[in-house]
MITIVEX-327874 format. One record per residue (C-alpha): x, y, z. Coordinates in steps of 0.02 Angstrom, whole numbers, plus 50000, padded with zeros to 5 digits. Each point is the difference from the previous one (the first is absolute). Layout:
REM residues N
XYZ
...
REM end
This chain:
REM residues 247
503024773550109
498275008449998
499524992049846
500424983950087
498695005750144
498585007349863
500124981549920
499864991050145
498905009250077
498525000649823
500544983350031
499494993850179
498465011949973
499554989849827
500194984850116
498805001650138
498725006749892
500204983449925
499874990150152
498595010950070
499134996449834
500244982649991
499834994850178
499305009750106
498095000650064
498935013449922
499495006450182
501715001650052
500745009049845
499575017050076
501424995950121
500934995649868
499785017249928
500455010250157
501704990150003
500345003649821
499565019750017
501305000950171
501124988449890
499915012949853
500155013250117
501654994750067
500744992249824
499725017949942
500725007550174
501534989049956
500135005349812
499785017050039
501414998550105
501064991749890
499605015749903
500485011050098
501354995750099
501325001449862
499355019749979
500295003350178
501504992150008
501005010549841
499045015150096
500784995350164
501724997249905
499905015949895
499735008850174
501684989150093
501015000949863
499955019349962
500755003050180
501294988749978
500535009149828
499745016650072
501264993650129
501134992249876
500055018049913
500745008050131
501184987450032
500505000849809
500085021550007
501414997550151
500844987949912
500155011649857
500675015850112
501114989150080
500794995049854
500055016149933
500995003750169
501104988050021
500044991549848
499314982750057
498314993450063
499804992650176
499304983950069
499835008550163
498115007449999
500295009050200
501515007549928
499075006249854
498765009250128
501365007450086
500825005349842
498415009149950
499915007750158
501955008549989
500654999149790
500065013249891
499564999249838
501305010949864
499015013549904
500895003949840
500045009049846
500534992649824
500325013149868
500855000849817
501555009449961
501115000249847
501574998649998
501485003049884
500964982649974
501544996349878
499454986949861
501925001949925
501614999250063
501325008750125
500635012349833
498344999249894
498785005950103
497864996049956
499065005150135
498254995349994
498735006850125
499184983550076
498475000950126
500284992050186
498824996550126
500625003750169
499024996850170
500385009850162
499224997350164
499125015250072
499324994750159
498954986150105
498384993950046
499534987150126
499634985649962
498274999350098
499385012749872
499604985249892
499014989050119
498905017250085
498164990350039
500564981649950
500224988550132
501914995549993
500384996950188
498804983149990
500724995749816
500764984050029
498644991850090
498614992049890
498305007650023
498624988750096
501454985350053
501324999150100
501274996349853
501445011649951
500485001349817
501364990849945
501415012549892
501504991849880
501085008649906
501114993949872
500815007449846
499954996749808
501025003949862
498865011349875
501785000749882
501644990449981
501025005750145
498495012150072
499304995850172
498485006550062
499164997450179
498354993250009
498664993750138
498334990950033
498985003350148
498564987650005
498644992150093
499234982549984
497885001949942
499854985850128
500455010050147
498905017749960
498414988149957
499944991450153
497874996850046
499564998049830
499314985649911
501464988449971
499594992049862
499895019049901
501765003550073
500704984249922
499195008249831
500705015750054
501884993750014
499614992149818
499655017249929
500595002949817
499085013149906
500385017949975
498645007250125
500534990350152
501684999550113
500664985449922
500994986250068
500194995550216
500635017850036
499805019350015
501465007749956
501045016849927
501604999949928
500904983349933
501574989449999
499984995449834
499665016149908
500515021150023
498225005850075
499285008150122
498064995249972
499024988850079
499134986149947
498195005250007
498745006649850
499655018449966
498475000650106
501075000750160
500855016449945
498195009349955
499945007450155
501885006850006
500045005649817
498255011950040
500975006950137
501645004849902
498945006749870
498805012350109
501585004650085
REM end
């Protein structure tokens, strides 16, 4: 597209320089030349902006889009205690609030003993001393003591719209006869880059290559595979990492 505009643009110039050349009076060319210089001026205004506008746009969606994951995150953590709770994920995001606000998580221990276990029979006796792990449950934590200084009260609503994310959950079979829950909690690019030059966001939703959020959505978790990451690149989890690690 901005090629286009350079072309056209050496183009039309090449033109009237042409015409003023060819046609018009000597006396009058120094109009001429004031008309070319405010032309220039404003062909390179325009190509300048044509520069530009595609670096302030992947700024201003670098900027939208780590809010929404940051939100996402959070919703992905309390689908993870819950689970660990109950056993199951939730598509109910208010519910999910109130359950950090009341659950307790289990605390336990998981140690190895040996025990003594008969490799023969009822009158031949072989006991063999096999190691067990056993895990007992020695007390409780809420809950909340995962989400301390993270915004989980707003978590469902989409930073900067109005939008609410939209949560699935669905289960998969990761071996013959084995079950597993899964879920998806995503948000359409369309609706988070609202403002922005439309037609970047219809490149945006095209997205395919490692360093970008590909495809129309942001999203964690999935229906057709067992995970619980989302579908950004590493960059997004910098900031997070460099916290773990100076904690």
């Amino acid at each position: 597209m901005l090629f286009i505009q350079i072309i056209i643009a050496i183009l039309l110039t090449s033109l009237l320089a042409y015409l003023i050349i060819k046609y018009l009076p000597l006396k009058l060319r120094w109009i001429a030349s004031v008309s070319l210089l405010l032309l220039a001026i404003f062909l390179g205004s325009e190509i300048y902006g044509g520069i530009m506008k595609p670096i302030h746009f992947n700024t201003n969606k670098k900027v939208i889009y780590a809010k929404v994951i940051q939100s996402l995150k959070v919703i992905r953590d309390a689908e993870i205690a819950h689970k660990e709770v109950t056993g199951n994920y939730t598509k109910d995001l208010d519910g999910l609030i109130q359950f950090i606000d009341t659950a307790q998580l289990a605390i336990t221990d998981t140690k190895t003993i040996v025990v003594q276990v008969n490799k023969g029979t009822r009158w031949q006796r072989i006991m063999v001393s096999v190691e067990k792990r056993i895990t007992d449950t020695i007390g409780y934590k809420p809950v909340l003591s995962r989400f301390m200084e993270r915004d989980y009260q707003n978590m469902s609503k989409v930073p900067g719209t109005d939008k609410v994310f939209s949560v699935e959950l669905g289960k998969i079979e990761k071996i013959p006869g084995l079950e597993v829950p899964v879920f998806e909690v995503k948000i359409a690019k369309i609706d988070v880059l609202v403002g922005l030059d439309s037609y970047l966001i219809k490149q945006e939703l095209e997205a395919i290559t490692n360093d970008q959020i590909k495809g129309e959505f942001i999203s964690v978790g999935s229906l057709n595979e067992v995970t619980t990451g989302g579908n950004w690149p590493p960059f997004y989890d910098k900031a997070d990492n460099a916290k773990k690690n100076n904690q």
